[in-house]
C-alpha positions as CSV (number, residue, x, y, z in Angstrom):
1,X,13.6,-16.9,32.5
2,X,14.3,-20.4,31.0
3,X,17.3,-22.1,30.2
4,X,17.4,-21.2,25.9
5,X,17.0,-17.4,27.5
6,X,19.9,-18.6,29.8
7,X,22.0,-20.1,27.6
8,X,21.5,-17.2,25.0
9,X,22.6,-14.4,28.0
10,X,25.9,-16.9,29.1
11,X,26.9,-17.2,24.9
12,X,26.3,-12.9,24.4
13,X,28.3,-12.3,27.6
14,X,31.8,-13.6,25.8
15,X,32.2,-15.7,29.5
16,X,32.2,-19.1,29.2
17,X,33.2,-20.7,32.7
18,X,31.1,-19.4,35.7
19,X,30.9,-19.8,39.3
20,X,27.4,-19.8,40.4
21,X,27.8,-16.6,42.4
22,X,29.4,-15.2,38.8
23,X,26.4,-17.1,37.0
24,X,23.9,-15.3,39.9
25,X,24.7,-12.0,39.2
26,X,24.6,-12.5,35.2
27,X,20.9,-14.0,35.5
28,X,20.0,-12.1,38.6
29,X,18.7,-14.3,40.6
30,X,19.1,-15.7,43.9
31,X,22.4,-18.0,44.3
32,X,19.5,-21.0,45.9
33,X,17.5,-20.3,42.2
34,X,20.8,-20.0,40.2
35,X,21.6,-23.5,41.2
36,X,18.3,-25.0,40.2
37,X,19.1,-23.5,36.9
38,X,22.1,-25.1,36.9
39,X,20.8,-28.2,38.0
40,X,18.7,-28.6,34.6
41,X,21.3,-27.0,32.8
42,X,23.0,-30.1,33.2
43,X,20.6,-32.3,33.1
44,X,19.3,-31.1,29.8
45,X,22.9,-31.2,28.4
46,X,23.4,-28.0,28.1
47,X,26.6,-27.7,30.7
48,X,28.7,-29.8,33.2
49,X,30.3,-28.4,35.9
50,X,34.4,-28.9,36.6
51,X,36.1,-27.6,40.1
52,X,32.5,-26.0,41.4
53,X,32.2,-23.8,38.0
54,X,29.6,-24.2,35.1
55,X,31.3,-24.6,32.1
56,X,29.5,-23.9,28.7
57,X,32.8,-24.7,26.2
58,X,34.9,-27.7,25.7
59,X,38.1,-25.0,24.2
60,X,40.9,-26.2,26.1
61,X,42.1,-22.8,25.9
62,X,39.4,-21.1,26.5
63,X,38.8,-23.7,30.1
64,X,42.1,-22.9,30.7
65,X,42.0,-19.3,31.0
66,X,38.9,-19.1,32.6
67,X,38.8,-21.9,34.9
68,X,41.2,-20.9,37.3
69,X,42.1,-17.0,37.7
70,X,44.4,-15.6,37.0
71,X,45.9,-17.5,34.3
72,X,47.3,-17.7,31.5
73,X,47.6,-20.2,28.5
74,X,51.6,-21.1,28.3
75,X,55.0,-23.6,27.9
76,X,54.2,-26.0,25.1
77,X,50.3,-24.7,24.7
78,X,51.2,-21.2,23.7
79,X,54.3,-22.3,21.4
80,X,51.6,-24.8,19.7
81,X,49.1,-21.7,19.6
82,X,51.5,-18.9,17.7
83,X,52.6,-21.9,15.7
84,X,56.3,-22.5,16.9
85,X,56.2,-26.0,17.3
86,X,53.8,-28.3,15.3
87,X,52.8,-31.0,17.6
88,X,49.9,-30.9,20.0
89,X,50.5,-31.1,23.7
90,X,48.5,-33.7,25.3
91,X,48.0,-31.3,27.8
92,X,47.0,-28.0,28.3
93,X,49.2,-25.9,30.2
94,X,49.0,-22.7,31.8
95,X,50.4,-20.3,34.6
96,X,49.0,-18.9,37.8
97,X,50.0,-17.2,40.3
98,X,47.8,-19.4,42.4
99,X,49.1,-23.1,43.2
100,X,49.9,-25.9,41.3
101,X,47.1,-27.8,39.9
102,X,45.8,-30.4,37.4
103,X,42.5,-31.4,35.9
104,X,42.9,-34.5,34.5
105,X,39.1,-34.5,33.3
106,X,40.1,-31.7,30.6
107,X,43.7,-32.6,30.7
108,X,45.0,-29.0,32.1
109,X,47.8,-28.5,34.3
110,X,48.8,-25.3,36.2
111,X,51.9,-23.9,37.1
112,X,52.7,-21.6,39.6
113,X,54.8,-18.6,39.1
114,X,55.4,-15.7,41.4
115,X,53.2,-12.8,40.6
116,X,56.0,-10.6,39.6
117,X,56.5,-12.7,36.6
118,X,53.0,-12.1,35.5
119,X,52.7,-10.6,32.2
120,X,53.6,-11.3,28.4
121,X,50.1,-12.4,27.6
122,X,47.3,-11.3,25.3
123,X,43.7,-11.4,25.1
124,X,42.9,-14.1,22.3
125,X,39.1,-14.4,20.7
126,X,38.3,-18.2,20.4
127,X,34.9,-20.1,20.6
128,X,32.7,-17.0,21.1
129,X,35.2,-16.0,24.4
130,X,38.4,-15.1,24.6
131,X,41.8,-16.8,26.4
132,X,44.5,-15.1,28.0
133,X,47.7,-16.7,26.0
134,X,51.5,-16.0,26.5
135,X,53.7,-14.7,23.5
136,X,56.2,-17.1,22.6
137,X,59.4,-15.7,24.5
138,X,57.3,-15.5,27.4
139,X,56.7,-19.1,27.1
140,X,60.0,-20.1,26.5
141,X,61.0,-18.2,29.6
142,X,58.4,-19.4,31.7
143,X,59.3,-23.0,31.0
144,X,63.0,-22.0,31.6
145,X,61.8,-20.2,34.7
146,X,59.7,-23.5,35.5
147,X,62.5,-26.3,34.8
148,X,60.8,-27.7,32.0
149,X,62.2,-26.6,28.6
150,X,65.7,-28.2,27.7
151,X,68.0,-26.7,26.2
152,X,67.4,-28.2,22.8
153,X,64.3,-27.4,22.8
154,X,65.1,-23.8,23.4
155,X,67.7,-24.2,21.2
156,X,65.2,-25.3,18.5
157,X,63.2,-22.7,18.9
158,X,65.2,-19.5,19.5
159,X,65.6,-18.7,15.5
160,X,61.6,-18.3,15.4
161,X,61.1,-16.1,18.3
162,X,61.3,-12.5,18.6
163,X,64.9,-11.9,20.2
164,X,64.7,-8.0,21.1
165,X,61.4,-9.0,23.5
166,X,62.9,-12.1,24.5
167,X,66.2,-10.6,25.6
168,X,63.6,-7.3,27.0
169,X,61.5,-9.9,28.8
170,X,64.3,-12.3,30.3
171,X,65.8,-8.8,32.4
172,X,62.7,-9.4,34.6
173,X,63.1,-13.3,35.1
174,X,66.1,-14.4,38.0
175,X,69.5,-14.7,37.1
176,X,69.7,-18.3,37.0
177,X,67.3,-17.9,33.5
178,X,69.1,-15.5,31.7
179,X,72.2,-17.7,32.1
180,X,70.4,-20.4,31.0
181,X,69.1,-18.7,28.1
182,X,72.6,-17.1,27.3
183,X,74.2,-20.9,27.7
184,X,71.9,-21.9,24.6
């Protein structure tokens, strides 16, 4: 196998950010051989690796998703995504259930949340992959949830969102969120 068969077999699978045991499996071959690969992967331009995985995509939302899992694309990210607000984070956020964690390399922060609050999020196709992005109530109430939306900015947003799921959505959150919300 060479590295255009590689490539080809990593752009057909729809993955775009593997870990060399992932990358292993794909190309069946020996972890020891896979890194090789890797190795001239790099070299020849092809990929660069980011936190130990082999990324072949420079989508911020598409790293985002699939760098560290489980995650999902959220806060100001996902609001810029479903077109809700207009201008573009300088970062890239996104939730975990994980830890907290920042790449300054891509720009991409993670937030942690507690697995309960885990849902509201879609598949998305982007760059020949796919990213896991949060509808825009659940990204208002994960940055309520997280301390980092204002009021204003909810406030500024609220007429554009989807109240029925937001209200549906916020009965899973703690109380201190909905009162938030219902404060705004």
């Amino acid at each position: 196998m060479n590295l255009y068969e590689i490539k080809e077999k990593i752009l057909l699978s729809g993955k775009l950010v593997y870990s060399t045991k992932e990358l292993s499996k794909l190309i069946s071959r020996k972890p020891e051989i896979t890194n090789v690969y890797i190795h001239r992967l790099i070299k020849k331009g092809f990929t660069k690796k980011i936190n130990g995985k082999v990324i072949f995509t420079y989508d911020d939302y598409v790293l985002g998703t699939q760098l560290v899992e489980p995650s999902y694309i959220s806060l100001t990210s996902a609001l810029f995504f479903h077109n809700i607000i207009n201008q573009v984070p300088a970062i890239t956020t996104c939730v975990t259930t994980i830890k907290n964690k920042q790449f300054k390399d891509i720009q991409t922060k993670y937030h942690k949340i507690t697995p309960k609050l885990f849902f509201g999020y879609k598949k998305h196709l982007l760059d020949n992959s796919y990213a896991y992005i949060a509808s825009p109530e659940k990204a208002i109430l994960d940055g309520i949830y997280l301390k980092i939306f204002t009021k204003i900015i909810i406030k500024n947003n609220l007429e554009r969102l989807n109240l029925k799921l937001l209200k549906k959505y916020s009965k899973l959150y703690p109380l201190r969120v909905r009162k938030e919300l219902e404060n705004v």
